[in-house]
PDB file of N, CA, C and O in Angstrom:
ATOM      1  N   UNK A   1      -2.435 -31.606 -44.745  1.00  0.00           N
ATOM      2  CA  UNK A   1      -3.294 -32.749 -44.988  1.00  0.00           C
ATOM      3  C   UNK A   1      -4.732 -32.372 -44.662  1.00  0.00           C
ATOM      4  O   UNK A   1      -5.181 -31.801 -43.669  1.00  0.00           O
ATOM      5  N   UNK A   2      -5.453 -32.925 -45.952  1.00  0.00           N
ATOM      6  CA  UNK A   2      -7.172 -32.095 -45.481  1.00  0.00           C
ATOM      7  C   UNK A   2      -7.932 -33.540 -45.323  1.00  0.00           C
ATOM      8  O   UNK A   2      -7.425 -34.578 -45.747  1.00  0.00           O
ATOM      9  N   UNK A   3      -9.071 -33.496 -44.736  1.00  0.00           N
ATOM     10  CA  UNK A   3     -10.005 -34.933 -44.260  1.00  0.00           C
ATOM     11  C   UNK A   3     -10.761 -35.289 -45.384  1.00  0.00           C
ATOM     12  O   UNK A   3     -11.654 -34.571 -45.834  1.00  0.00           O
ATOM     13  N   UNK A   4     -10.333 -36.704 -45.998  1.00  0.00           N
ATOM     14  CA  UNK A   4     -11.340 -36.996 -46.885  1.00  0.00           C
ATOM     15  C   UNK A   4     -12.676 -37.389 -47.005  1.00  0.00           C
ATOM     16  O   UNK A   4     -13.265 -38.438 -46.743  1.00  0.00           O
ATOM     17  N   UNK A   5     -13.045 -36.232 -47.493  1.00  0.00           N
ATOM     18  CA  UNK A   5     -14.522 -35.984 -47.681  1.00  0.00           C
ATOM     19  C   UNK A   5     -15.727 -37.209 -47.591  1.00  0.00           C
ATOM     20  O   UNK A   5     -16.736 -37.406 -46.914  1.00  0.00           O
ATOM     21  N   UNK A   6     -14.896 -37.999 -48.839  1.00  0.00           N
ATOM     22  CA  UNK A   6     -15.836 -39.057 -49.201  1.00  0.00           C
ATOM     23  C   UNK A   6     -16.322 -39.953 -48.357  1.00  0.00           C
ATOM     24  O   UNK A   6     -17.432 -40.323 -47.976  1.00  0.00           O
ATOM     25  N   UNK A   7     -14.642 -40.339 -48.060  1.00  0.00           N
ATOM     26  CA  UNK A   7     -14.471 -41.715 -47.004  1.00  0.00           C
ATOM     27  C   UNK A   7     -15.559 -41.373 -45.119  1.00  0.00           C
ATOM     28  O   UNK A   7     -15.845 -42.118 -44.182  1.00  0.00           O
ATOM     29  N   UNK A   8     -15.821 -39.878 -45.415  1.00  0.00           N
ATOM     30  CA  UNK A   8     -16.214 -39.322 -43.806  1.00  0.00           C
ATOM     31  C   UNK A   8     -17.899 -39.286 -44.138  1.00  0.00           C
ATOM     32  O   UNK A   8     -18.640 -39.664 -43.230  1.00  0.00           O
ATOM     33  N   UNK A   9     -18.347 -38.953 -45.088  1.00  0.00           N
ATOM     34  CA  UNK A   9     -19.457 -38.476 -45.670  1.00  0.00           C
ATOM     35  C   UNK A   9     -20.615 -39.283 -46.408  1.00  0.00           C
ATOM     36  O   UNK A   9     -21.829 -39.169 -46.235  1.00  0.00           O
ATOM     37  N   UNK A  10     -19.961 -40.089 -47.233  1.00  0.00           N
ATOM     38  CA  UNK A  10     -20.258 -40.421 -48.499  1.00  0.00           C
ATOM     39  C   UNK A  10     -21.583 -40.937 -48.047  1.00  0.00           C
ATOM     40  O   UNK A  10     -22.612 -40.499 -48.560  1.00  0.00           O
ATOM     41  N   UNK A  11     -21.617 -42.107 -46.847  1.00  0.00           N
ATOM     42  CA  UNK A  11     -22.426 -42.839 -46.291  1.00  0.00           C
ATOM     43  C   UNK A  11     -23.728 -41.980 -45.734  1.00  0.00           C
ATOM     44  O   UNK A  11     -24.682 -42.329 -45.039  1.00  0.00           O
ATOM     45  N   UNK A  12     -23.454 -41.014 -46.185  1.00  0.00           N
ATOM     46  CA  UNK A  12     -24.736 -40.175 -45.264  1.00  0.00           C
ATOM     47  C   UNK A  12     -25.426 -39.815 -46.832  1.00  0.00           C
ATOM     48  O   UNK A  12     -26.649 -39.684 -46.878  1.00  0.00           O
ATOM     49  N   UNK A  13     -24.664 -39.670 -48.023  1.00  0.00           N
ATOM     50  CA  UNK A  13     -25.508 -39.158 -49.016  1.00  0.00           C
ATOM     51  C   UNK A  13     -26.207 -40.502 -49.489  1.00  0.00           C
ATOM     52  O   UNK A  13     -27.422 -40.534 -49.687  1.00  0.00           O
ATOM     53  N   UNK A  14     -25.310 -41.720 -49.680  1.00  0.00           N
ATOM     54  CA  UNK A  14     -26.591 -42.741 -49.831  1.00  0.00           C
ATOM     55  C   UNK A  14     -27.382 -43.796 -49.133  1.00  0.00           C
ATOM     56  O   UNK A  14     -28.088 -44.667 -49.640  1.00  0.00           O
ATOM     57  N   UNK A  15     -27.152 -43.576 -47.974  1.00  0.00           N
ATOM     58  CA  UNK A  15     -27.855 -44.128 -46.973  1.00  0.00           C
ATOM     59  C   UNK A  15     -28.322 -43.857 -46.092  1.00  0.00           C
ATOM     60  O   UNK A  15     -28.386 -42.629 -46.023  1.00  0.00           O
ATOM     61  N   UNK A  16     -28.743 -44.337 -45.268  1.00  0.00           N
ATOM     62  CA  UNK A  16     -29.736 -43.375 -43.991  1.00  0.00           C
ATOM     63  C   UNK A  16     -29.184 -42.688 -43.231  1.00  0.00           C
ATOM     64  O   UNK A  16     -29.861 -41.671 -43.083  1.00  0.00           O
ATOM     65  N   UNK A  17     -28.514 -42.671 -42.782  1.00  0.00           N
ATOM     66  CA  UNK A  17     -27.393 -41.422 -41.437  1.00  0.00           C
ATOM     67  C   UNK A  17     -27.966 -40.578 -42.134  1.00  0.00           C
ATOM     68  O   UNK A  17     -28.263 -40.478 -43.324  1.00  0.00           O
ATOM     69  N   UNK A  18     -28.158 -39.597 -40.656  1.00  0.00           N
ATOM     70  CA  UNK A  18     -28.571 -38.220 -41.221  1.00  0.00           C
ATOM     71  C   UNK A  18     -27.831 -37.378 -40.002  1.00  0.00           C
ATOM     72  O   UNK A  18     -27.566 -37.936 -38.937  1.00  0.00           O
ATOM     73  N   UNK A  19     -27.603 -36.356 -40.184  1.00  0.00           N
ATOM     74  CA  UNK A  19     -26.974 -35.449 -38.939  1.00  0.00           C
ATOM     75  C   UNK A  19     -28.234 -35.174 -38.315  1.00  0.00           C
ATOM     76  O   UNK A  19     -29.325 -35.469 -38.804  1.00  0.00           O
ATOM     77  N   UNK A  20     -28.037 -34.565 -37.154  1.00  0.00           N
ATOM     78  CA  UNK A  20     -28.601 -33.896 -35.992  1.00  0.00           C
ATOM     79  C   UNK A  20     -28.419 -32.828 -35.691  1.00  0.00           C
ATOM     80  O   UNK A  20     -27.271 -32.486 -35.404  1.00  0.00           O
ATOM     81  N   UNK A  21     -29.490 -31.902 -35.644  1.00  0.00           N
ATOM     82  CA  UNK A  21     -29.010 -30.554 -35.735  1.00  0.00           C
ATOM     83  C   UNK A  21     -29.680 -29.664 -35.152  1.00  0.00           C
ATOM     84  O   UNK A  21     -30.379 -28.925 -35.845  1.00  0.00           O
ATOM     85  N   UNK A  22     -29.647 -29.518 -33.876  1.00  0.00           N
ATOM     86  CA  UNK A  22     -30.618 -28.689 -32.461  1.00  0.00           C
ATOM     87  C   UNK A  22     -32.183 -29.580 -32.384  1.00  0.00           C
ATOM     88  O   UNK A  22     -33.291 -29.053 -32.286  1.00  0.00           O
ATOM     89  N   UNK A  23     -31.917 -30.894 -32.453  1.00  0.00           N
ATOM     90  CA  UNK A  23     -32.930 -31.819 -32.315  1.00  0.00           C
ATOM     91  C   UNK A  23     -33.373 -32.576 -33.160  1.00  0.00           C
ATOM     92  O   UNK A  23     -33.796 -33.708 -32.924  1.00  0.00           O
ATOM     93  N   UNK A  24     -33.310 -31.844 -34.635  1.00  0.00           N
ATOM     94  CA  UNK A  24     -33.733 -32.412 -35.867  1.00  0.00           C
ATOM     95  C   UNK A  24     -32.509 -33.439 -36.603  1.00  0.00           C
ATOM     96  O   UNK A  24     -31.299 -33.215 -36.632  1.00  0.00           O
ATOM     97  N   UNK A  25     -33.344 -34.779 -37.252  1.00  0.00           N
ATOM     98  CA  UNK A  25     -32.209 -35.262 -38.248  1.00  0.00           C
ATOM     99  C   UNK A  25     -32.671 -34.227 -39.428  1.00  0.00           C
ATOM    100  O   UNK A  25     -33.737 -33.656 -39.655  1.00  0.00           O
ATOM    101  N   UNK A  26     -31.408 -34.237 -40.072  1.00  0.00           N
ATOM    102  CA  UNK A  26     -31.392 -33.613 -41.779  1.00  0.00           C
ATOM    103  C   UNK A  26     -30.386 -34.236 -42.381  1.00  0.00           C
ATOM    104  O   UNK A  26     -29.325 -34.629 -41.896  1.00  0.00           O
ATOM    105  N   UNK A  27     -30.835 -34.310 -43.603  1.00  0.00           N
ATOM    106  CA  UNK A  27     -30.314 -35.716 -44.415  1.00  0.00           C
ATOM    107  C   UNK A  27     -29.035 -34.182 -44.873  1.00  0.00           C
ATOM    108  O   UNK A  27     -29.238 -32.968 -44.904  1.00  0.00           O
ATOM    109  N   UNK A  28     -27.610 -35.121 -45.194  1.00  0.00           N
ATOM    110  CA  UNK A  28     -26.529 -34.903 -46.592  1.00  0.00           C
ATOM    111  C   UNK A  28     -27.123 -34.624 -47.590  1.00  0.00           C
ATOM    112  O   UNK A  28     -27.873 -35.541 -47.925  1.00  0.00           O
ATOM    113  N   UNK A  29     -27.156 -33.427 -48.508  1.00  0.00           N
ATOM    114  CA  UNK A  29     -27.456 -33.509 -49.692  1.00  0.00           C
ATOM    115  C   UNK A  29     -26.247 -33.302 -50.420  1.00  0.00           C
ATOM    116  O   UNK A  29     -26.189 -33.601 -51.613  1.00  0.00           O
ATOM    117  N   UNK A  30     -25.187 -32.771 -49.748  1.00  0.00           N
ATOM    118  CA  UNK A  30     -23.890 -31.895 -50.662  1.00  0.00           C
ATOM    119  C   UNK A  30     -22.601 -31.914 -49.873  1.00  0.00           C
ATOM    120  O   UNK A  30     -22.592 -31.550 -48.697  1.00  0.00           O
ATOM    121  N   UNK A  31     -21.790 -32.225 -50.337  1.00  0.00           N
ATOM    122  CA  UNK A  31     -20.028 -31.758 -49.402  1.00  0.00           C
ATOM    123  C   UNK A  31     -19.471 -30.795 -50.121  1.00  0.00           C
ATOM    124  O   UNK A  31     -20.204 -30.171 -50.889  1.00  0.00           O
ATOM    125  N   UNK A  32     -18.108 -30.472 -50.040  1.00  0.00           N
ATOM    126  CA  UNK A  32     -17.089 -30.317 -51.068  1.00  0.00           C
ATOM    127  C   UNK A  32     -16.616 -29.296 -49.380  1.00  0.00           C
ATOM    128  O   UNK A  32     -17.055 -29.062 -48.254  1.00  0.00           O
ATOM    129  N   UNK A  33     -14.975 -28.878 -50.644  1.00  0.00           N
ATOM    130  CA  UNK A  33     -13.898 -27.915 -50.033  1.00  0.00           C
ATOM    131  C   UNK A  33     -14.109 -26.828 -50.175  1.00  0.00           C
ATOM    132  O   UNK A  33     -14.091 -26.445 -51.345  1.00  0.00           O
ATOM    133  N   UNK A  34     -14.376 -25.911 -49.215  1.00  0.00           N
ATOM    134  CA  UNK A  34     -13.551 -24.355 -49.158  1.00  0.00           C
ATOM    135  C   UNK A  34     -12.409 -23.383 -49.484  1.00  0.00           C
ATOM    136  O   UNK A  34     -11.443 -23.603 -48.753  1.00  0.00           O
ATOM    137  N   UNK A  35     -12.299 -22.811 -49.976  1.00  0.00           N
ATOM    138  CA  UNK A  35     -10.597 -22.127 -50.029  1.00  0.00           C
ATOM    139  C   UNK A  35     -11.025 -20.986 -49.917  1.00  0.00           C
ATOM    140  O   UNK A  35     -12.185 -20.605 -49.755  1.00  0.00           O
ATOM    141  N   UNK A  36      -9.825 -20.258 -50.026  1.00  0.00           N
ATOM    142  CA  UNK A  36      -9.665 -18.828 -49.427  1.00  0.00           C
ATOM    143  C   UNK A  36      -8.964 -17.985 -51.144  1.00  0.00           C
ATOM    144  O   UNK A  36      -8.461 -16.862 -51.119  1.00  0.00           O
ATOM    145  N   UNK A  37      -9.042 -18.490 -51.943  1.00  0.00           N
ATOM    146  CA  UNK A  37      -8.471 -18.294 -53.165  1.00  0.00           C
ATOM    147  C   UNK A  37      -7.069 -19.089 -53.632  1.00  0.00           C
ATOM    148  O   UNK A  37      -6.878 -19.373 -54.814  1.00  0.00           O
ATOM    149  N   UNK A  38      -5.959 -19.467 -52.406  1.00  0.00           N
ATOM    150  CA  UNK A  38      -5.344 -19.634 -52.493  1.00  0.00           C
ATOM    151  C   UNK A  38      -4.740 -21.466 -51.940  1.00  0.00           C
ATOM    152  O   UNK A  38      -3.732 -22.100 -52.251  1.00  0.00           O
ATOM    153  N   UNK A  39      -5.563 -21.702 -51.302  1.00  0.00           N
ATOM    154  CA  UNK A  39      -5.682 -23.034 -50.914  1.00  0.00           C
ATOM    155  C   UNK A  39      -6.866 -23.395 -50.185  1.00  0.00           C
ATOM    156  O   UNK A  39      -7.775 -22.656 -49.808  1.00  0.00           O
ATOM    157  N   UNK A  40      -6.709 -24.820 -50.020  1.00  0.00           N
ATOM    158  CA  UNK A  40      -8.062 -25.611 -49.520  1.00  0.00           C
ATOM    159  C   UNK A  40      -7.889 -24.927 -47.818  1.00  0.00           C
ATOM    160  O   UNK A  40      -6.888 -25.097 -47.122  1.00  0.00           O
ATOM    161  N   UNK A  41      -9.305 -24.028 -47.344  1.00  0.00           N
ATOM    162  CA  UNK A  41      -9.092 -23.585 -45.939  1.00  0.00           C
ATOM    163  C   UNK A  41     -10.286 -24.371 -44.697  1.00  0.00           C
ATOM    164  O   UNK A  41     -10.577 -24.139 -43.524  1.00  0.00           O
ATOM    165  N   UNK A  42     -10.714 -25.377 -45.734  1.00  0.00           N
ATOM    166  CA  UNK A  42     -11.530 -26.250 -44.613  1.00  0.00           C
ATOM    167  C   UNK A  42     -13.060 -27.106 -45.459  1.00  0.00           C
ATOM    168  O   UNK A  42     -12.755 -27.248 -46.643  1.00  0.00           O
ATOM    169  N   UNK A  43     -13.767 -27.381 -45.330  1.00  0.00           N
ATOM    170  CA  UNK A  43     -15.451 -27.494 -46.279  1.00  0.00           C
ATOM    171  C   UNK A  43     -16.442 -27.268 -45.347  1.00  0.00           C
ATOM    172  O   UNK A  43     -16.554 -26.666 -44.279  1.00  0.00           O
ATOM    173  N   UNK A  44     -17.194 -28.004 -46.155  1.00  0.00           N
ATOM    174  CA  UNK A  44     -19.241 -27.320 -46.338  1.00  0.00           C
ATOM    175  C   UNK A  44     -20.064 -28.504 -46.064  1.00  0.00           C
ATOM    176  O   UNK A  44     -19.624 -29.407 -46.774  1.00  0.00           O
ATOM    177  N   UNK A  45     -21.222 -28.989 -45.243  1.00  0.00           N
ATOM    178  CA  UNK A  45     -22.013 -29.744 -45.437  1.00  0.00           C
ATOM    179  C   UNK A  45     -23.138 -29.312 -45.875  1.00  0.00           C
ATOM    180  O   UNK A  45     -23.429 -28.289 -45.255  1.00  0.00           O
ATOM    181  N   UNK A  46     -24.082 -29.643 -46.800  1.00  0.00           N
ATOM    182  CA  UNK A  46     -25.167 -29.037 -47.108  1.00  0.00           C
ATOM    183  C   UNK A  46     -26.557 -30.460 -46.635  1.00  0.00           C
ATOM    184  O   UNK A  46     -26.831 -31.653 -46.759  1.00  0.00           O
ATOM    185  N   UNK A  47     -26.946 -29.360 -46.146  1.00  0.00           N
ATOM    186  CA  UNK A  47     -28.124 -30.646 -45.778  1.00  0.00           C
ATOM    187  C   UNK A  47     -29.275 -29.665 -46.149  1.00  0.00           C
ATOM    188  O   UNK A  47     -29.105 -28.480 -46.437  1.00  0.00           O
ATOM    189  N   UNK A  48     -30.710 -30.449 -46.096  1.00  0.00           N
ATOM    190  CA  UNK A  48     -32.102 -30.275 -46.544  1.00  0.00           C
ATOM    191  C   UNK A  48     -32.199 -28.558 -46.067  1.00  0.00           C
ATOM    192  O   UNK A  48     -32.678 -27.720 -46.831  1.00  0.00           O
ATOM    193  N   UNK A  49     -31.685 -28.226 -44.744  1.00  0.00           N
ATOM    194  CA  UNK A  49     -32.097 -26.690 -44.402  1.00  0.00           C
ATOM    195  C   UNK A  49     -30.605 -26.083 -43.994  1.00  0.00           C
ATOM    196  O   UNK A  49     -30.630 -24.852 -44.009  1.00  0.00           O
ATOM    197  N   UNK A  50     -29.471 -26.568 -43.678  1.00  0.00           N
ATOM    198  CA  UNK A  50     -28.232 -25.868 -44.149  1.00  0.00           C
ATOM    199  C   UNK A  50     -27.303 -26.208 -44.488  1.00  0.00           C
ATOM    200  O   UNK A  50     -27.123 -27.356 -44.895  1.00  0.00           O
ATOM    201  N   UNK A  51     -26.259 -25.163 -44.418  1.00  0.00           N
ATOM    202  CA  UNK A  51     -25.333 -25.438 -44.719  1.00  0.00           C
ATOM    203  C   UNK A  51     -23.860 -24.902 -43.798  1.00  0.00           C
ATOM    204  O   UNK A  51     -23.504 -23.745 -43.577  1.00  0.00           O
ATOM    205  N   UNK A  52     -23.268 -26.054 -43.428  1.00  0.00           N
ATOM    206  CA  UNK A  52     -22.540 -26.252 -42.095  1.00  0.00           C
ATOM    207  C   UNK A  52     -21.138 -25.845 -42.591  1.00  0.00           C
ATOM    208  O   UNK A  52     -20.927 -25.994 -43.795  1.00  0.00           O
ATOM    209  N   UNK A  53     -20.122 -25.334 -41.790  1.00  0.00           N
ATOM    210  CA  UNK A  53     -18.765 -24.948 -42.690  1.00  0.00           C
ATOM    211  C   UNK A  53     -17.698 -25.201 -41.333  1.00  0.00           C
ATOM    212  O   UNK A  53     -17.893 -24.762 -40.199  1.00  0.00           O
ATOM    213  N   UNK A  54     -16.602 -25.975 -41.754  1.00  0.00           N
ATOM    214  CA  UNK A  54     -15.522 -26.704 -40.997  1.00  0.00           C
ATOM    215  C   UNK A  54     -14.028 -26.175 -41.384  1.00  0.00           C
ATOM    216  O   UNK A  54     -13.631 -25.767 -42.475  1.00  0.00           O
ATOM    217  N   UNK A  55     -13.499 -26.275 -40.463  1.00  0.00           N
ATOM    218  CA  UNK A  55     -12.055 -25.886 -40.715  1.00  0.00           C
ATOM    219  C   UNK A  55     -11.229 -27.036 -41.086  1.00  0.00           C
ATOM    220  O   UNK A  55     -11.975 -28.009 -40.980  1.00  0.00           O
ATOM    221  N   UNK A  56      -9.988 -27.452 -41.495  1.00  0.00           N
ATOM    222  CA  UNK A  56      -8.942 -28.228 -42.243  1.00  0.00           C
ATOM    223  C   UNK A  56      -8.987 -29.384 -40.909  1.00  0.00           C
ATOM    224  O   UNK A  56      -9.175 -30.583 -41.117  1.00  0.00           O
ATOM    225  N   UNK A  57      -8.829 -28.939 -39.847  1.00  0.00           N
ATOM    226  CA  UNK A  57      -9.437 -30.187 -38.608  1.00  0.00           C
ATOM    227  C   UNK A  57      -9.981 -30.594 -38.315  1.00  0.00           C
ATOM    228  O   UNK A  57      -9.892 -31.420 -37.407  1.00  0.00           O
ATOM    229  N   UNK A  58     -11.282 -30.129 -39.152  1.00  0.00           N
ATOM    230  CA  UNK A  58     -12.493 -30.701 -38.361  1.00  0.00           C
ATOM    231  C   UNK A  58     -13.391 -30.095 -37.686  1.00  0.00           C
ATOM    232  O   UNK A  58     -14.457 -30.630 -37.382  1.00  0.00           O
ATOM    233  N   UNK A  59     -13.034 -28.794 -37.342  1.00  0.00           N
ATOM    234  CA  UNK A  59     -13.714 -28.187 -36.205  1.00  0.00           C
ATOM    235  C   UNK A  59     -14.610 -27.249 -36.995  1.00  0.00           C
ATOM    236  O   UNK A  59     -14.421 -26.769 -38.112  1.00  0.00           O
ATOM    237  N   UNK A  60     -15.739 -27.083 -36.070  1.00  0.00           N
ATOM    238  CA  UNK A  60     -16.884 -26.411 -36.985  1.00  0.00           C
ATOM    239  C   UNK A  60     -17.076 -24.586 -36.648  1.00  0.00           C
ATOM    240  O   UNK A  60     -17.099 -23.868 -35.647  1.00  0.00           O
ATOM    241  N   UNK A  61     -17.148 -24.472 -37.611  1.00  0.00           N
ATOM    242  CA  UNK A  61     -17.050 -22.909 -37.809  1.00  0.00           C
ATOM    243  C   UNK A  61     -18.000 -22.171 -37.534  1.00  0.00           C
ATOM    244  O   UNK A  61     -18.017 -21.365 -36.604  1.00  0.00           O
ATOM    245  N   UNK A  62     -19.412 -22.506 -38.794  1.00  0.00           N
ATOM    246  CA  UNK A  62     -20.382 -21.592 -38.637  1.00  0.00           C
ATOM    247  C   UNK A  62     -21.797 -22.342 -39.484  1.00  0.00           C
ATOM    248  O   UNK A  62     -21.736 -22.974 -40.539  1.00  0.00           O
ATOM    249  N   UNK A  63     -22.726 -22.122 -38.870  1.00  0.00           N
ATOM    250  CA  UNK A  63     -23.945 -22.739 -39.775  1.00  0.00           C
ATOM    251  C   UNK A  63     -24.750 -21.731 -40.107  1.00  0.00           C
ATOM    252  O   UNK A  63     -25.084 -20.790 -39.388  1.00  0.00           O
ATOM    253  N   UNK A  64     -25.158 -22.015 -41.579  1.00  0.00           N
ATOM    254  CA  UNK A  64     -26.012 -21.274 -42.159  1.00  0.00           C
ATOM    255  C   UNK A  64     -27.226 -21.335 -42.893  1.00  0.00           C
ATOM    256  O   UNK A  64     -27.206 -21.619 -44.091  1.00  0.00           O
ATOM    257  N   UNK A  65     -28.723 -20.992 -42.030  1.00  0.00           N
ATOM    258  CA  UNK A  65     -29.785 -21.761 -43.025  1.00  0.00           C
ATOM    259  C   UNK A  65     -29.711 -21.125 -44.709  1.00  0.00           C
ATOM    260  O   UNK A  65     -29.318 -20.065 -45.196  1.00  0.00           O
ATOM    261  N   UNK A  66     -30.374 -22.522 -45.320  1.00  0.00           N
ATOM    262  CA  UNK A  66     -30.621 -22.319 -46.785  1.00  0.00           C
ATOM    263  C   UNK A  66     -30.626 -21.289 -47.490  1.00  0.00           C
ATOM    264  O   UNK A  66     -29.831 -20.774 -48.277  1.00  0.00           O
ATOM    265  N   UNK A  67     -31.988 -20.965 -46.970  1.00  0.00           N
ATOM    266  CA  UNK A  67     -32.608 -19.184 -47.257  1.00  0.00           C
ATOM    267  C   UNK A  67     -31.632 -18.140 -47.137  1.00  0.00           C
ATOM    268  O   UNK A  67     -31.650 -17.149 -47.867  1.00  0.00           O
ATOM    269  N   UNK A  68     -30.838 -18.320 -46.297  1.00  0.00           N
ATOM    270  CA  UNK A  68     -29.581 -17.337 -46.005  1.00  0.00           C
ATOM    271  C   UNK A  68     -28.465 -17.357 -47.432  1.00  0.00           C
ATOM    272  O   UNK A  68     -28.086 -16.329 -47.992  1.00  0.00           O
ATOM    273  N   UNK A  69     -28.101 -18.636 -47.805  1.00  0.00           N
ATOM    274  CA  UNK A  69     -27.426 -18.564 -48.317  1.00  0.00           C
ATOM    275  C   UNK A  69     -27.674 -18.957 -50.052  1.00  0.00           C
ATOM    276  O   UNK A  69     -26.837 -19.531 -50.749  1.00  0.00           O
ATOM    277  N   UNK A  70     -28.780 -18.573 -50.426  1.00  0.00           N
ATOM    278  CA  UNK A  70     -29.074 -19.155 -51.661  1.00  0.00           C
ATOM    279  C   UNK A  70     -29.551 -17.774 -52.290  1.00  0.00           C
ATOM    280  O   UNK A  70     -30.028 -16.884 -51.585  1.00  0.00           O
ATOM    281  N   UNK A  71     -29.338 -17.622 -54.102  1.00  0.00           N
ATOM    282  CA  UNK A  71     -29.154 -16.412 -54.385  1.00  0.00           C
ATOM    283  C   UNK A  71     -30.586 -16.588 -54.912  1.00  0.00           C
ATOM    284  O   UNK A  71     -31.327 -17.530 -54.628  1.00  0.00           O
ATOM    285  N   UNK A  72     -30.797 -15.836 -55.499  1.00  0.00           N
ATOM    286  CA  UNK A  72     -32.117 -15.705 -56.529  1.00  0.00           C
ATOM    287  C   UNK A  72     -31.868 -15.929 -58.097  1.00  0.00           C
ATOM    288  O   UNK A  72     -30.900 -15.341 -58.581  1.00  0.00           O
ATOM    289  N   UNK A  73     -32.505 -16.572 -58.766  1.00  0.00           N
ATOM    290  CA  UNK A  73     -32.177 -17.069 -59.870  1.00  0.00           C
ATOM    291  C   UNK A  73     -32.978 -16.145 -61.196  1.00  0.00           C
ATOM    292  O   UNK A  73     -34.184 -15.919 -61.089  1.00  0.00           O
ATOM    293  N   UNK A  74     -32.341 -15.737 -62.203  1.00  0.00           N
ATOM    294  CA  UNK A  74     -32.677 -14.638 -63.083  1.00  0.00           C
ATOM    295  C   UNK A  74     -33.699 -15.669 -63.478  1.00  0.00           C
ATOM    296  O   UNK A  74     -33.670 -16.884 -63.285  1.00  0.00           O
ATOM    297  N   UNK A  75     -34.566 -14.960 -64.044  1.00  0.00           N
ATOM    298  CA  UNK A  75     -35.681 -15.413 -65.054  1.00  0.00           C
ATOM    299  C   UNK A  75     -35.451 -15.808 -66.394  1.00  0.00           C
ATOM    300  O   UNK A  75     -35.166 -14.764 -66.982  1.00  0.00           O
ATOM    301  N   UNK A  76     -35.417 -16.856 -67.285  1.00  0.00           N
ATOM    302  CA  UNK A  76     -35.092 -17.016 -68.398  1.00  0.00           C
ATOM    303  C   UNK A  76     -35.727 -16.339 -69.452  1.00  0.00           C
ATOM    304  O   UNK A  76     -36.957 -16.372 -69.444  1.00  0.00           O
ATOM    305  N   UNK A  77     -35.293 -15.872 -70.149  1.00  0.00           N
ATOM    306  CA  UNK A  77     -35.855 -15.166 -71.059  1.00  0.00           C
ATOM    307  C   UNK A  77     -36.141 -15.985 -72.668  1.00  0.00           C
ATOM    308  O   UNK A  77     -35.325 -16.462 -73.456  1.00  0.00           O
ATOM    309  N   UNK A  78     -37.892 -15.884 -72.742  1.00  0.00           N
ATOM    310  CA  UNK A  78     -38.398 -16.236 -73.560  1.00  0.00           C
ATOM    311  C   UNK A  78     -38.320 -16.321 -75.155  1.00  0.00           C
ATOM    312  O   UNK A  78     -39.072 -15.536 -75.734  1.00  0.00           O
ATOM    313  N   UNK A  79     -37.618 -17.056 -75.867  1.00  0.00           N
ATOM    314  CA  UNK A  79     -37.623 -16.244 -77.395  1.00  0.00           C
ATOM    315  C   UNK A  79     -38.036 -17.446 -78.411  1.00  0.00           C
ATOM    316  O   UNK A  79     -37.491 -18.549 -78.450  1.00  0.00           O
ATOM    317  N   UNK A  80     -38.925 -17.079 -79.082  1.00  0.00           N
ATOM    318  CA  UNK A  80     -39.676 -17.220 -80.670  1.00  0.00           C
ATOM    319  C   UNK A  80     -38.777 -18.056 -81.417  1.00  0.00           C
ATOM    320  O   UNK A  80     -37.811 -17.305 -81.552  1.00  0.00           O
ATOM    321  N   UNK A  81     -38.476 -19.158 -81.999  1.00  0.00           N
ATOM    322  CA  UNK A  81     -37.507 -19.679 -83.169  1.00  0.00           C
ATOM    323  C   UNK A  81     -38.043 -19.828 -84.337  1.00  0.00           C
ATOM    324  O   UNK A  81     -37.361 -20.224 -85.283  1.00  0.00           O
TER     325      UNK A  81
END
């Protein structure tokens, strides 16, 4: 049995709750589940500067700022029609 997301969360993406996070509030921008390829192994909170990662109980794993975890995005390439 995994914790539903919505029912725990939801209230923080459209309303004011914001987490706390070594002093600072930072708003919800994002949830969802984790897996390991093979099943659901816990989720993700994404807020304004990270992104927080939980195990199937609840218990928190590991936080990671933004910058850390965001890729670089190719350049689109320009073409003539």
């Amino acid at each position: 049995m995994f914790i539903n997301l919505d029912e725990r969360y939801h209230s923080y993406l459209r309303g004011g709750k914001k987490l706390r996070i070594d002093g600072v509030d930072e708003k919800v921008t994002a949830y969802g589940y984790t897996d390991d390829g093979k099943s659901i192994d816990g989720y993700y909170l994404t807020t304004e500067n990270y992104q927080l990662y939980y195990n199937n109980d609840g218990v928190f794993l590991r936080m990671k700022a933004l910058n850390e975890v965001a890729q670089p995005v190719a350049k689109p390439a320009l073409i003539d029609v």
